[in-house]
N, C-alpha and C positions, 0 to 999 in steps of 0.2 A: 504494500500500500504506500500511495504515495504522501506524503505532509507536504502541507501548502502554508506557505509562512507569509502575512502580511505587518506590516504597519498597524497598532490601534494607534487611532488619532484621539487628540481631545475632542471627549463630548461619547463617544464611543461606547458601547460595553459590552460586554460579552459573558457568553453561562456555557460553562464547560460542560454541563448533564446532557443541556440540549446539541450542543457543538453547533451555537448560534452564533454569529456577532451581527449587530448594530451599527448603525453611524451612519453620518450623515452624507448621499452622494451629491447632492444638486443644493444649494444653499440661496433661497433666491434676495438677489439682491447684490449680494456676495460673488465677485470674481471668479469665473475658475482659473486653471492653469492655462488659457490660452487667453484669458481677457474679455470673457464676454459673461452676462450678468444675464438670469431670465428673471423674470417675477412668478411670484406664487402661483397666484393664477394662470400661468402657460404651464408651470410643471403640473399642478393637479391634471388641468385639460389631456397634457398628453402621458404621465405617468403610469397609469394599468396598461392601456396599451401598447407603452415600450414595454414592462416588463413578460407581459404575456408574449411577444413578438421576439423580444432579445434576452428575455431574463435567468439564460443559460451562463455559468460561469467555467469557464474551460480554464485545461493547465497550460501557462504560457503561451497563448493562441494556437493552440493544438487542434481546436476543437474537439477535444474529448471532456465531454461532461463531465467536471466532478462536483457539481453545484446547482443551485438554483436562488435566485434570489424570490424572498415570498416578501 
């Protein structure tokens, strides 16, 4: 099997029972790493349906599923 090591950031948390983690990916208002800011309101509108469409997390762009984000 493989382990899959990330970053927690602040604000973050996580439950080892469940082999859950938490945090925050889209902060609206708030820059991301390329410079562009969405508001609330555009993430709700399109949030379920990105994560039902892309909500796969793969190992190092492998595409092999070892994840899902709920």
């Amino acid at each position: 099997m493989t382990e899959l090591t990330a970053p927690i950031i602040e604000g973050a948390t996580k439950s080892n029972e469940q082999r859950v983690v938490t945090g925050p990916v889209l902060i609206p208002g708030e820059p991301d790493l390329d410079g562009d800011m969405v508001d609330a309101a555009t993430i709700e509108r399109v949030a379920d349906g990105l994560i039902e469409s892309y909500g796969n997390i793969d190992l190092q762009h492998s595409l092999k599923n070892v994840g899902k984000v709920v």
